[in-house]
Each structure stands twice: as structure tokens, then as C-alpha cells.
N, CA, C and O atoms as a Maestro MAE file, in Angstrom:
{
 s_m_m2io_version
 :::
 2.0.0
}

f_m_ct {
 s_m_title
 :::
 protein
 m_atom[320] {
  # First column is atom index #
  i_m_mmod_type
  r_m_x_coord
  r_m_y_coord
  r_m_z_coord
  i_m_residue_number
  s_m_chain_name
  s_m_pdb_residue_name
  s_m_pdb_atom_name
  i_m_atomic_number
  :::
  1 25 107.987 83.674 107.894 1 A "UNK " " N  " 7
  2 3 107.203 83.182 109.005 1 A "UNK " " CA " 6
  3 2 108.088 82.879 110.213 1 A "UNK " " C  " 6
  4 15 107.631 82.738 111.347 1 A "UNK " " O  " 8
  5 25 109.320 82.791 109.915 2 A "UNK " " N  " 7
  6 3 110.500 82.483 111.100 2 A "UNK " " CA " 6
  7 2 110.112 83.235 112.244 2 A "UNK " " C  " 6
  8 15 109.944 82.785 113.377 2 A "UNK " " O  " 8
  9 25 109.937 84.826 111.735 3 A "UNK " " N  " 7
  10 3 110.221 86.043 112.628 3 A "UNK " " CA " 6
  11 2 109.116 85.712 113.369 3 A "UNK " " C  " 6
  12 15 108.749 86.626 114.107 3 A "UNK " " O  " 8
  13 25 108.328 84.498 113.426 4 A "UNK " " N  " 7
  14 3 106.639 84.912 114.311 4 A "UNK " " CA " 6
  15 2 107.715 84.034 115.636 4 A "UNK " " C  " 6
  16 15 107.431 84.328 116.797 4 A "UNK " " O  " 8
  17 25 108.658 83.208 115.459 5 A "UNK " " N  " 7
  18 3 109.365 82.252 116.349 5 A "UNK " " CA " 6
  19 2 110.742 82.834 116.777 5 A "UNK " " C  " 6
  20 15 111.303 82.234 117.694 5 A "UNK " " O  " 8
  21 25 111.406 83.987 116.210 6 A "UNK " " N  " 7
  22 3 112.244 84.208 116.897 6 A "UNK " " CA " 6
  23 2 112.271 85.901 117.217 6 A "UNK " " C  " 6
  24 15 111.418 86.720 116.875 6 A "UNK " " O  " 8
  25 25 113.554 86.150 117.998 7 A "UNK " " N  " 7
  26 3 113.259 87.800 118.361 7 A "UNK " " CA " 6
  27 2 113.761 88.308 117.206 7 A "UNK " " C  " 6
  28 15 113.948 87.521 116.279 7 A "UNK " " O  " 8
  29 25 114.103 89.829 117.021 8 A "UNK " " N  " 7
  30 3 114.416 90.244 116.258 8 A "UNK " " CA " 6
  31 2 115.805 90.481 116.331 8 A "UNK " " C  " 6
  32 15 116.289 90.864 115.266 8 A "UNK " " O  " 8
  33 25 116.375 90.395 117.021 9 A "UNK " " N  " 7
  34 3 118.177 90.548 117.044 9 A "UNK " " CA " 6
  35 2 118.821 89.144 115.940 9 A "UNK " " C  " 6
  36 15 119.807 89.151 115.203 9 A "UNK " " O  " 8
  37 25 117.816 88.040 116.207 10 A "UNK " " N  " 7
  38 3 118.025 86.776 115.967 10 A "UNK " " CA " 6
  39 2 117.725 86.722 114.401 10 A "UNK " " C  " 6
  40 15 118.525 86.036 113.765 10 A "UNK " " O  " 8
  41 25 116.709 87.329 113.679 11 A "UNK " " N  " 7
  42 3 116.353 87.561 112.355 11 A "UNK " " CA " 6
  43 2 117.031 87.867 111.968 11 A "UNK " " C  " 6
  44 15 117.617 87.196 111.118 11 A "UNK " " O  " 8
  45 25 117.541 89.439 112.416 12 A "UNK " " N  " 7
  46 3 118.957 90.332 112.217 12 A "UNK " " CA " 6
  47 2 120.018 89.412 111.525 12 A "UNK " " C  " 6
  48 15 120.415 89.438 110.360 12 A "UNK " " O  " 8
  49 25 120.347 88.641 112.500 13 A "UNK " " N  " 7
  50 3 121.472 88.009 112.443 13 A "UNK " " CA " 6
  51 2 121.520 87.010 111.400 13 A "UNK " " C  " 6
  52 15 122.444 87.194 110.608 13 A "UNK " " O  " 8
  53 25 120.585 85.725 111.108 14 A "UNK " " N  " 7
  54 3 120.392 85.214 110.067 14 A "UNK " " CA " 6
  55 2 120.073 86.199 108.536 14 A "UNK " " C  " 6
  56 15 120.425 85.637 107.499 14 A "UNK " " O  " 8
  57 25 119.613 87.214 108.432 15 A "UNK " " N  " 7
  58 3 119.765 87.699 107.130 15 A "UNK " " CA " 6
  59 2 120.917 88.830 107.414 15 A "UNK " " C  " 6
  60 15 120.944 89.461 106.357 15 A "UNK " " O  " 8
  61 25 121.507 89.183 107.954 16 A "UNK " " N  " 7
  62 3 122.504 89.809 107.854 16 A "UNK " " CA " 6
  63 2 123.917 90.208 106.443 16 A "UNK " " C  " 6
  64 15 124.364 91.297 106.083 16 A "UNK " " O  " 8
  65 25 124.220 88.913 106.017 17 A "UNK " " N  " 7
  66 3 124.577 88.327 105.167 17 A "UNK " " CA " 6
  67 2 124.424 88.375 103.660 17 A "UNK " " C  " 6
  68 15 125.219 88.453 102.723 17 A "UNK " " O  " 8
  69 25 123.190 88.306 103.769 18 A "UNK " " N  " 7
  70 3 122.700 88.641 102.376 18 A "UNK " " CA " 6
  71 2 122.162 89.959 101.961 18 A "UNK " " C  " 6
  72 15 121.561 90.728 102.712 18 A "UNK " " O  " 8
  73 25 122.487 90.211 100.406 19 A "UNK " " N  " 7
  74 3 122.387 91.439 100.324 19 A "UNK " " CA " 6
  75 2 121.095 91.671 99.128 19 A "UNK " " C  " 6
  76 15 120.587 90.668 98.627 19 A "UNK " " O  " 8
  77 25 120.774 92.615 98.854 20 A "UNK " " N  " 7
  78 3 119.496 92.898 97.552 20 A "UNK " " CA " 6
  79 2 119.949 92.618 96.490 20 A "UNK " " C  " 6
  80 15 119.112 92.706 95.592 20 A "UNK " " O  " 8
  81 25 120.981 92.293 96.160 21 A "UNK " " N  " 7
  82 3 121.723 92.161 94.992 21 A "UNK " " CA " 6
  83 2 121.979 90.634 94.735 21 A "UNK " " C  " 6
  84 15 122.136 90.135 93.620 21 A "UNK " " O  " 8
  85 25 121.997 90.018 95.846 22 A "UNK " " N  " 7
  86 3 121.795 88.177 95.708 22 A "UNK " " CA " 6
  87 2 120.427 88.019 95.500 22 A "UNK " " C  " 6
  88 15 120.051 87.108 96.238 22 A "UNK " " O  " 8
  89 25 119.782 88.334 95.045 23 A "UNK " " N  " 7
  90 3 118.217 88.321 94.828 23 A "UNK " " CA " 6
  91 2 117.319 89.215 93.350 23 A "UNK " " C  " 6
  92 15 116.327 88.900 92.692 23 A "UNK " " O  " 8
  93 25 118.264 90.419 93.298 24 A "UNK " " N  " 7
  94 3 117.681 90.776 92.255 24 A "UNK " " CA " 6
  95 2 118.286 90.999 90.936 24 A "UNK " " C  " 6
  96 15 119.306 91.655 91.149 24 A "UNK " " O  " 8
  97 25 118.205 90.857 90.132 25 A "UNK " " N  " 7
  98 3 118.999 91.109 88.662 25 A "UNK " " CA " 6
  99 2 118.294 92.158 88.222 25 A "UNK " " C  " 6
  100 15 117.125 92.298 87.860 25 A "UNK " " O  " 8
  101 25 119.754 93.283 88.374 26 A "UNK " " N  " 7
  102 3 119.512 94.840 87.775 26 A "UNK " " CA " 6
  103 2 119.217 94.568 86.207 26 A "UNK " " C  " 6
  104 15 118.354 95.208 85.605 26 A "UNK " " O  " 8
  105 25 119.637 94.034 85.881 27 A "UNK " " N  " 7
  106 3 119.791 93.679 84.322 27 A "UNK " " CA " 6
  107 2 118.384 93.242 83.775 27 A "UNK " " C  " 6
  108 15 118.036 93.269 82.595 27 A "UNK " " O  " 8
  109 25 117.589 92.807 84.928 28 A "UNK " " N  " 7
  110 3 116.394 92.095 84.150 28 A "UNK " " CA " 6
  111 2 115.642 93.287 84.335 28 A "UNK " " C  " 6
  112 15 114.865 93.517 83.409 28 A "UNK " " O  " 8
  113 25 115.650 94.270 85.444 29 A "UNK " " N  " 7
  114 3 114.685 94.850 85.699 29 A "UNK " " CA " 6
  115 2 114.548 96.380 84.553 29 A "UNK " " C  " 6
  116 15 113.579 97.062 84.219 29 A "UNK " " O  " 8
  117 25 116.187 96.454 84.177 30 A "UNK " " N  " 7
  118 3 116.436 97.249 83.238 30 A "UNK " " CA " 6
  119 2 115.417 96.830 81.683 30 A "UNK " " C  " 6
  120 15 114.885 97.528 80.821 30 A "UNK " " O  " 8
  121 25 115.490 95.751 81.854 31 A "UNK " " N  " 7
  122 3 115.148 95.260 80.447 31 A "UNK " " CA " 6
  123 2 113.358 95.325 80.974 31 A "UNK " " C  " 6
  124 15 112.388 95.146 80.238 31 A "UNK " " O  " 8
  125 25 113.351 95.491 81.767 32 A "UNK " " N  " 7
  126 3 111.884 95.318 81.937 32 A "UNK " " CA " 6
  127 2 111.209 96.258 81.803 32 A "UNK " " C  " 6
  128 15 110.125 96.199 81.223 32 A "UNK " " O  " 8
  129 25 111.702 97.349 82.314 33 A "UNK " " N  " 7
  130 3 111.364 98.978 82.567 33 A "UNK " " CA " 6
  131 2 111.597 99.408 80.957 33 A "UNK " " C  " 6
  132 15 110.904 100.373 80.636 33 A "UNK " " O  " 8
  133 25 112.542 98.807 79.770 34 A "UNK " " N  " 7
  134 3 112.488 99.125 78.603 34 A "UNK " " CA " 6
  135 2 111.027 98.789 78.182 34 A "UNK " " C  " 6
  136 15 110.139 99.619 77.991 34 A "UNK " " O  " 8
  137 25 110.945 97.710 78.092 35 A "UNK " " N  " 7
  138 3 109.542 96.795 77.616 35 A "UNK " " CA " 6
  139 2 108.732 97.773 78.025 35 A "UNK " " C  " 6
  140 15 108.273 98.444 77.101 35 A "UNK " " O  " 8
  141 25 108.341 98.136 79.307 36 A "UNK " " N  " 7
  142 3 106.918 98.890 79.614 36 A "UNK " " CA " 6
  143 2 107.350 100.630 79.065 36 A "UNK " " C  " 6
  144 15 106.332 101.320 79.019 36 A "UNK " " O  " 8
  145 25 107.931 100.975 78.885 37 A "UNK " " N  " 7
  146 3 108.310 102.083 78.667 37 A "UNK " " CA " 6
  147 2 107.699 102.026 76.986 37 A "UNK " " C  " 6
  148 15 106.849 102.778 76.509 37 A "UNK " " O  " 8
  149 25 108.478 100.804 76.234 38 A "UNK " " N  " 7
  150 3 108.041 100.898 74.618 38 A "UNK " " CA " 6
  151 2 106.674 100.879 74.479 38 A "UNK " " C  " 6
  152 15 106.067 101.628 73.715 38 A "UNK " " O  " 8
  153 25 105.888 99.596 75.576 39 A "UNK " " N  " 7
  154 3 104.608 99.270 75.328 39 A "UNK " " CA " 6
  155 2 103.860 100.686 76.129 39 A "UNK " " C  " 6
  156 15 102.672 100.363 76.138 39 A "UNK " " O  " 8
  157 25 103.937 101.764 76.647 40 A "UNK " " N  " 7
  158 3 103.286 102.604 76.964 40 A "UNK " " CA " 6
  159 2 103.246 103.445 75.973 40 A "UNK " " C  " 6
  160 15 102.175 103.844 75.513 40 A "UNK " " O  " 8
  161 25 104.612 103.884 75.444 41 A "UNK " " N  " 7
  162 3 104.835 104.441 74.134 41 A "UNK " " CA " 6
  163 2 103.555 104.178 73.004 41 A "UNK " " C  " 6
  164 15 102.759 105.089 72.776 41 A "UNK " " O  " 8
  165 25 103.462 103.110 72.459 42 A "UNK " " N  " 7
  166 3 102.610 102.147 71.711 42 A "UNK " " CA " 6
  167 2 101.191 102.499 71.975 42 A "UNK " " C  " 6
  168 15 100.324 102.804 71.156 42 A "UNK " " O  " 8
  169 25 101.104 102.391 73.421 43 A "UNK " " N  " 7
  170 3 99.701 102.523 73.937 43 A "UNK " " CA " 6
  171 2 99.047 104.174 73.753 43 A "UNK " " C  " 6
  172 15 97.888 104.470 73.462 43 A "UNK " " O  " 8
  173 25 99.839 104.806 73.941 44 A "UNK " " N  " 7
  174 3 99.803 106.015 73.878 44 A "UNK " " CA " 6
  175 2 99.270 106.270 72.184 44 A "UNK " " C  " 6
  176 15 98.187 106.710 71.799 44 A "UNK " " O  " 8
  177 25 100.018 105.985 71.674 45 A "UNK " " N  " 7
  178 3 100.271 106.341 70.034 45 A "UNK " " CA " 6
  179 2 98.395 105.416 69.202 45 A "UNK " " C  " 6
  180 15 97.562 105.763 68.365 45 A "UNK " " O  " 8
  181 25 98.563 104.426 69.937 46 A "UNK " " N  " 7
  182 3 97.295 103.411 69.507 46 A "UNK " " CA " 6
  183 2 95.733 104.340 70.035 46 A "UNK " " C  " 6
  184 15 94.586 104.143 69.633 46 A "UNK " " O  " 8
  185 25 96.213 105.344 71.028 47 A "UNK " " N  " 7
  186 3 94.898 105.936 71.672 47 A "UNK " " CA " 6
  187 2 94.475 106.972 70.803 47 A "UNK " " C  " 6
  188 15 93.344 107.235 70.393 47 A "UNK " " O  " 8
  189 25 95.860 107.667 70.531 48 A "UNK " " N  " 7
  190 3 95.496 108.933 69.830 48 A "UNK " " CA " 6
  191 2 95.192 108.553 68.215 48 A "UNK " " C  " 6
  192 15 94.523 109.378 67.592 48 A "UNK " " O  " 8
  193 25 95.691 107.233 67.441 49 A "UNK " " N  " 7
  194 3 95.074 107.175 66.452 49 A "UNK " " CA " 6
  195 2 93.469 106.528 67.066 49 A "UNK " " C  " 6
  196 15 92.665 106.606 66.137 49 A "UNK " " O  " 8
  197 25 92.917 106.031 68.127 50 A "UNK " " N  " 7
  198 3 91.319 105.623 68.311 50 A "UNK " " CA " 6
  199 2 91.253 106.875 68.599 50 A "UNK " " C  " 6
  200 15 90.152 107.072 68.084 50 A "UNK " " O  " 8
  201 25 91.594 108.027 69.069 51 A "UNK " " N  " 7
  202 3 90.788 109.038 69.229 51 A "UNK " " CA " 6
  203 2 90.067 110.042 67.955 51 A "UNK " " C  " 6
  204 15 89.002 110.659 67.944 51 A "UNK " " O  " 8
  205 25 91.536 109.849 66.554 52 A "UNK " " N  " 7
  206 3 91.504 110.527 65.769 52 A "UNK " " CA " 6
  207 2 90.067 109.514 64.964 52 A "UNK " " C  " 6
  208 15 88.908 109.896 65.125 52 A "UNK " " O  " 8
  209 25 90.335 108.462 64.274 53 A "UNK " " N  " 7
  210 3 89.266 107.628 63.922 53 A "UNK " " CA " 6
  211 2 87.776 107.756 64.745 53 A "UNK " " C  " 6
  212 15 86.714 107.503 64.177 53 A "UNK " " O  " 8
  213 25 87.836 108.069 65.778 54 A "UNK " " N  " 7
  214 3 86.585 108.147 66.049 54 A "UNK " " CA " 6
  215 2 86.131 109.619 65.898 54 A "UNK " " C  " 6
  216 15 85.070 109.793 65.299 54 A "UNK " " O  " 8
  217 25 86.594 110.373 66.223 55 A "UNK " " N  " 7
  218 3 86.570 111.470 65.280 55 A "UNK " " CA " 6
  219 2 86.009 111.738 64.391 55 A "UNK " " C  " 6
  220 15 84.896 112.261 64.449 55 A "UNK " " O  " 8
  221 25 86.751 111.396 63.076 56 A "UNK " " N  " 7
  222 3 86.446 110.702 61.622 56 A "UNK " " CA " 6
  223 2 85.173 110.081 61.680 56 A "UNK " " C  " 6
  224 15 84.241 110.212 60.886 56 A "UNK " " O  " 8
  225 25 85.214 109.621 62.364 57 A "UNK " " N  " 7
  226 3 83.535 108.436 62.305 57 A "UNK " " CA " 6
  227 2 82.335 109.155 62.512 57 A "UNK " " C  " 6
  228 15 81.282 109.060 61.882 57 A "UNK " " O  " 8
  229 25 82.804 110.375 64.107 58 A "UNK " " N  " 7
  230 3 81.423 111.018 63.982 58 A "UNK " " CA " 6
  231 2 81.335 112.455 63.291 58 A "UNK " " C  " 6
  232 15 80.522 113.376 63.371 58 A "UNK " " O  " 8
  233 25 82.411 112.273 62.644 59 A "UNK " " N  " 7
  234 3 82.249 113.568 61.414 59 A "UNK " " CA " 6
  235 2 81.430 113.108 60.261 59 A "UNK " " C  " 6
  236 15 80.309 113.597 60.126 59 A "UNK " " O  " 8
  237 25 81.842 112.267 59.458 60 A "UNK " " N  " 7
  238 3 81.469 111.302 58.953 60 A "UNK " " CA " 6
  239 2 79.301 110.971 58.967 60 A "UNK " " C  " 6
  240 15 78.424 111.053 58.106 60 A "UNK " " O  " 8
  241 25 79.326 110.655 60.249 61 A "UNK " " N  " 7
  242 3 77.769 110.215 60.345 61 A "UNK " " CA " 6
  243 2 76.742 111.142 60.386 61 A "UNK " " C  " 6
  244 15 75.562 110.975 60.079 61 A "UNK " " O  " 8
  245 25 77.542 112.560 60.971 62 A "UNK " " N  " 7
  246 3 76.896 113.587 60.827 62 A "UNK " " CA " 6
  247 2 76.643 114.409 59.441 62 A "UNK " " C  " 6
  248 15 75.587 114.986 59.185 62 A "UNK " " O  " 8
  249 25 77.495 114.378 58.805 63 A "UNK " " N  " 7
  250 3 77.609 114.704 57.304 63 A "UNK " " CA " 6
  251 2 76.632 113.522 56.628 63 A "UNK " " C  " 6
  252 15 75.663 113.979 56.022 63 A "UNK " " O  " 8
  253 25 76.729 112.379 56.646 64 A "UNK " " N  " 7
  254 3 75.775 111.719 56.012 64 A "UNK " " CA " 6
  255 2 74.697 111.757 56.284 64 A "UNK " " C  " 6
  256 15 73.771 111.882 55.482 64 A "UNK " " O  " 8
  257 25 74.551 111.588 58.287 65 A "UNK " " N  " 7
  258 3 72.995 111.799 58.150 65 A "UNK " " CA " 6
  259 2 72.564 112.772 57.653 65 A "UNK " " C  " 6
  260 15 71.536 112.490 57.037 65 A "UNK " " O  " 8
  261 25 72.946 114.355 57.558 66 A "UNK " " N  " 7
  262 3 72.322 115.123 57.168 66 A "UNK " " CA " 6
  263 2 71.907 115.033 55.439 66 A "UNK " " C  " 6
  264 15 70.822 115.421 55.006 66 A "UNK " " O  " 8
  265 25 72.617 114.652 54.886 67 A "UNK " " N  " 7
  266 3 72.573 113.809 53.921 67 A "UNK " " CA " 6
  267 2 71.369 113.217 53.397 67 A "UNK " " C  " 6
  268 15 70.634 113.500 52.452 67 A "UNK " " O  " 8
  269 25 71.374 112.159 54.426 68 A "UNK " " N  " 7
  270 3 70.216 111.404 54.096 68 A "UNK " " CA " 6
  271 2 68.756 111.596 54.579 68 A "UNK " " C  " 6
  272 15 67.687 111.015 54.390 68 A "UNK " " O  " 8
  273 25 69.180 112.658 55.280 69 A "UNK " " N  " 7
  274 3 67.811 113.504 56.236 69 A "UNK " " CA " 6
  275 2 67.113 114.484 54.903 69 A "UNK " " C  " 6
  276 15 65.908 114.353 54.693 69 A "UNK " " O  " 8
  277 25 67.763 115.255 54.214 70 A "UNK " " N  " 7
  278 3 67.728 116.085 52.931 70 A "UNK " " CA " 6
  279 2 67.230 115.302 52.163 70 A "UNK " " C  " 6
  280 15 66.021 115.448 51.982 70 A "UNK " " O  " 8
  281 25 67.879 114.263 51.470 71 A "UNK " " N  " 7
  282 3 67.780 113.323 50.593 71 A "UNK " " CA " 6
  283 2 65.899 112.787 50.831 71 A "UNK " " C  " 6
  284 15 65.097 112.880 49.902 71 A "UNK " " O  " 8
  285 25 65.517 112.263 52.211 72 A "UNK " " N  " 7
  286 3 64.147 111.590 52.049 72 A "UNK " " CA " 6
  287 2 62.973 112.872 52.145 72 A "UNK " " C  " 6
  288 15 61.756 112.813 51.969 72 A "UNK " " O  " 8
  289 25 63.964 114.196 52.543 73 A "UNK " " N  " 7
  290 3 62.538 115.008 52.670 73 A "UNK " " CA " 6
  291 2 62.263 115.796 51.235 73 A "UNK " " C  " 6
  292 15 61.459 116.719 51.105 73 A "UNK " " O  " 8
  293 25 63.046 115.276 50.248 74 A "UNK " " N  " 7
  294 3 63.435 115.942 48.895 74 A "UNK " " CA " 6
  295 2 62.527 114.710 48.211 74 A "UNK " " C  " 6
  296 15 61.884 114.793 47.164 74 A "UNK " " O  " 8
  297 25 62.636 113.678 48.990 75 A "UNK " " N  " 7
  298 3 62.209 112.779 47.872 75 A "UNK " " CA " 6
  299 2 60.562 112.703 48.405 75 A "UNK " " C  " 6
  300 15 59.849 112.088 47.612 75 A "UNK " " O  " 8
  301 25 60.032 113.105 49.327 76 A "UNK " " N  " 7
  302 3 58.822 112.762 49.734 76 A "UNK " " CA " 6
  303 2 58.049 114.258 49.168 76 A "UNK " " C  " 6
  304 15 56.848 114.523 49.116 76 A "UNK " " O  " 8
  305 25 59.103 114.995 48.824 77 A "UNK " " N  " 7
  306 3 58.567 116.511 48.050 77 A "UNK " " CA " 6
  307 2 58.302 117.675 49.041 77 A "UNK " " C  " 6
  308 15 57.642 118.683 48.788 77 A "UNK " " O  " 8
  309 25 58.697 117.483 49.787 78 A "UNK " " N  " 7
  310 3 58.522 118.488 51.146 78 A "UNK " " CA " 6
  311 2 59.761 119.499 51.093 78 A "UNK " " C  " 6
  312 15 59.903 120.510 51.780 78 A "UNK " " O  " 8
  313 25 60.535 119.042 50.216 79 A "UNK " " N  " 7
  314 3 61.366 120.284 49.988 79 A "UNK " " CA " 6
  315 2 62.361 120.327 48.532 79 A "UNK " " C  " 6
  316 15 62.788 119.294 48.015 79 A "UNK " " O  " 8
  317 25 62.592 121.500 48.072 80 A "UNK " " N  " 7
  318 3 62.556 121.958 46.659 80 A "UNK " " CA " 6
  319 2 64.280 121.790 47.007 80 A "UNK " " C  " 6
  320 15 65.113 122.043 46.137 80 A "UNK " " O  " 8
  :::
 }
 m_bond[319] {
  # First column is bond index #
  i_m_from
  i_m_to
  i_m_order
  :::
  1 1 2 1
  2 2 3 1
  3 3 4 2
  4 3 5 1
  5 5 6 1
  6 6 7 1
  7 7 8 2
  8 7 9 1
  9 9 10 1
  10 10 11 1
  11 11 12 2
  12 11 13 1
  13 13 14 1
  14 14 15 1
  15 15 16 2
  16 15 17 1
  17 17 18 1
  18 18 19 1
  19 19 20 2
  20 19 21 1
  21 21 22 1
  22 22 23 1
  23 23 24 2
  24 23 25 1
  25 25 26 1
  26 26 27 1
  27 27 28 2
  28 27 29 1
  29 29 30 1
  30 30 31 1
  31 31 32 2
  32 31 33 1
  33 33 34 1
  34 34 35 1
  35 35 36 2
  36 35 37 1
  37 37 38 1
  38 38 39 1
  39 39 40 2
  40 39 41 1
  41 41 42 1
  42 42 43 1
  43 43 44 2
  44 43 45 1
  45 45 46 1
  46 46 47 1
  47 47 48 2
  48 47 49 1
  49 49 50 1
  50 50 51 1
  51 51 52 2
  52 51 53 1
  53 53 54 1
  54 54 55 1
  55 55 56 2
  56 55 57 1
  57 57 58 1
  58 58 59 1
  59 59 60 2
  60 59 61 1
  61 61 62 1
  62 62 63 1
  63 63 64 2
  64 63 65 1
  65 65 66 1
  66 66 67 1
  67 67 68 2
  68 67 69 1
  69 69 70 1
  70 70 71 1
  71 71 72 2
  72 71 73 1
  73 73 74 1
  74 74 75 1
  75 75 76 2
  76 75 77 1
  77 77 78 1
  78 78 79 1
  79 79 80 2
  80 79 81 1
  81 81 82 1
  82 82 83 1
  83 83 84 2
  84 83 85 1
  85 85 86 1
  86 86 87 1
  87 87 88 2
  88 87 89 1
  89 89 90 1
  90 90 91 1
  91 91 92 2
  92 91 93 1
  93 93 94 1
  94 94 95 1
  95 95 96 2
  96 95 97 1
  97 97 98 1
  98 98 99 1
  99 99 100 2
  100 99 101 1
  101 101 102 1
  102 102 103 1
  103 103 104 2
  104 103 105 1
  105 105 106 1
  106 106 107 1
  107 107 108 2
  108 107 109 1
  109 109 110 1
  110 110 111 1
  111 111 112 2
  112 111 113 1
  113 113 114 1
  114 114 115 1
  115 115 116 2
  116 115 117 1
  117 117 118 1
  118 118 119 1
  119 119 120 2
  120 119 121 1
  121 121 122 1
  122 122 123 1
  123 123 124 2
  124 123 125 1
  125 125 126 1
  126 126 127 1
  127 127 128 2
  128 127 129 1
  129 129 130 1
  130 130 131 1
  131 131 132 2
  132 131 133 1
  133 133 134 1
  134 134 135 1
  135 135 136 2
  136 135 137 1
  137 137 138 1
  138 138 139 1
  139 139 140 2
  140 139 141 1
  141 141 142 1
  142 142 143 1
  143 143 144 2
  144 143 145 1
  145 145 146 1
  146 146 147 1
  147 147 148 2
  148 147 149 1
  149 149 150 1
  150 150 151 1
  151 151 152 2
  152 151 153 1
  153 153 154 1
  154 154 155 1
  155 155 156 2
  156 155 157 1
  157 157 158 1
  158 158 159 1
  159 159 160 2
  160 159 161 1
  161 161 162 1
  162 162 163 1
  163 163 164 2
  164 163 165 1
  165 165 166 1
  166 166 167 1
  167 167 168 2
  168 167 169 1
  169 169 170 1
  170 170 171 1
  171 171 172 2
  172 171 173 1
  173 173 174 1
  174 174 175 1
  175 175 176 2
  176 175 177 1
  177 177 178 1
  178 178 179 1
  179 179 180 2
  180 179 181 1
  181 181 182 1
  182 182 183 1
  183 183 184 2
  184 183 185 1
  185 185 186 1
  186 186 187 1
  187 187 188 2
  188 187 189 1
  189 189 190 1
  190 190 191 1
  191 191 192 2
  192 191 193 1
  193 193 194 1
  194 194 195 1
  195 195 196 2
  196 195 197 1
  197 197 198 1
  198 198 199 1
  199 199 200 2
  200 199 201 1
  201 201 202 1
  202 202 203 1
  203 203 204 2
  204 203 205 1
  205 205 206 1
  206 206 207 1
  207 207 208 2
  208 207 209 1
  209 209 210 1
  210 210 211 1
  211 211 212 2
  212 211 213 1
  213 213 214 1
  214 214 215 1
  215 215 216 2
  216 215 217 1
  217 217 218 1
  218 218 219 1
  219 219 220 2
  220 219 221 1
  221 221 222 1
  222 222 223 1
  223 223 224 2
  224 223 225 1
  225 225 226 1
  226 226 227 1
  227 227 228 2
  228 227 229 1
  229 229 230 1
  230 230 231 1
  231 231 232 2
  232 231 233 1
  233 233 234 1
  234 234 235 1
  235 235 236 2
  236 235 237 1
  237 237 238 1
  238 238 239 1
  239 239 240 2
  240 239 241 1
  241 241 242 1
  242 242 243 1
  243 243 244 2
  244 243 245 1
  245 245 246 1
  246 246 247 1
  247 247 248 2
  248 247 249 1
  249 249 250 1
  250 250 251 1
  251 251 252 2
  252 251 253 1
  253 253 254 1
  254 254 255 1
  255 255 256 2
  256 255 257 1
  257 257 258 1
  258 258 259 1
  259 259 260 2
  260 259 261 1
  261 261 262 1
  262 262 263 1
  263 263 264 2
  264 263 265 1
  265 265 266 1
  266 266 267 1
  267 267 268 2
  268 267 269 1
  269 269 270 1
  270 270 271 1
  271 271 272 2
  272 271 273 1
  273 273 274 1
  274 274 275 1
  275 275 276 2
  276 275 277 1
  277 277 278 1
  278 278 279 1
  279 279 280 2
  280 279 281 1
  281 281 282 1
  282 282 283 1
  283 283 284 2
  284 283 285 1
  285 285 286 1
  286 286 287 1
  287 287 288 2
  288 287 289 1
  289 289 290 1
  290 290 291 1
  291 291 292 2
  292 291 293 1
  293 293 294 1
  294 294 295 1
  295 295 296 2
  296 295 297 1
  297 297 298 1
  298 298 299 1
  299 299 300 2
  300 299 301 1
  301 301 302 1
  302 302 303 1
  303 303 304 2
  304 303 305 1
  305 305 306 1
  306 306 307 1
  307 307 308 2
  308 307 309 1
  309 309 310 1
  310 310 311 1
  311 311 312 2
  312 311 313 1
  313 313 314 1
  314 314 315 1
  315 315 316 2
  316 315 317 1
  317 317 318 1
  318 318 319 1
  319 319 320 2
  :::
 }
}
């Protein structure tokens, strides 16, 4: 909010001094970019087993219903 009160030669000059490196820790950001890297990994791997399971599920419901579609028209005698 300084810069709304002074010129810009004057900003200049007060941060001049400091550098990106008094402020950021490479080290954390390394470790950070690991973390999201594993947890995307994870995420990835967690989708394709919900994709495969659901899958499974509507293989599954279709095979049974037909199943049970056979099953009540067998039992009501409508088919041999």
C-alpha cells in the first residue's frame, strides 16, 4: 500500500535490497511439488480403479437383471 504514497523510483529503492530468495524456501516448495505430484499420482490410480468398479457394477446389473427378467417370466409360465 506504500506505493499508493510514494513514486516509483522511491519503491525501487526501498525494495531494492531484497531478493526472492529472502522470502522463499526452495526447499519447501520442492517438498511441496513432491506431495502434489504423489497425491495426483494416487488420484489418478483411485479414478481408474472407480472407473474399473463401476464397470463391474454395470456389467454385473445387466447380467442379473436379465436374469431376473427370465427368471419371473419363466415363473409366471409365459416362457418354456
Amino acid at each position: 500500500m506504500i506505493q499508493n504514497y510514494l513514486q516509483g523510483w522511491e519503491v525501487n529503492q526501498l525494495i531494492q535490497n531484497y531478493q526472492k530468495s529472502d522470502f522463499w524456501d526452495k526447499g519447501l516448495e520442492a517438498s511441496i511439488k513432491q506431495e502434489l505430484s504423489t497425491y495426483k499420482h494416487q488420484l489418478f490410480d483411485f479414478s481408474d480403479t472407480l472407473t474399473a468398479v463401476s464397470r463391474r457394477m454395470a456389467d454385473y446389473d445387466s447380467q442379473e437383471g436379465a436374469r431376473l427378467f427370465k427368471q419371473d417370466i419363466t415363473a409366471r409360465g409365459k416362457v418354456r
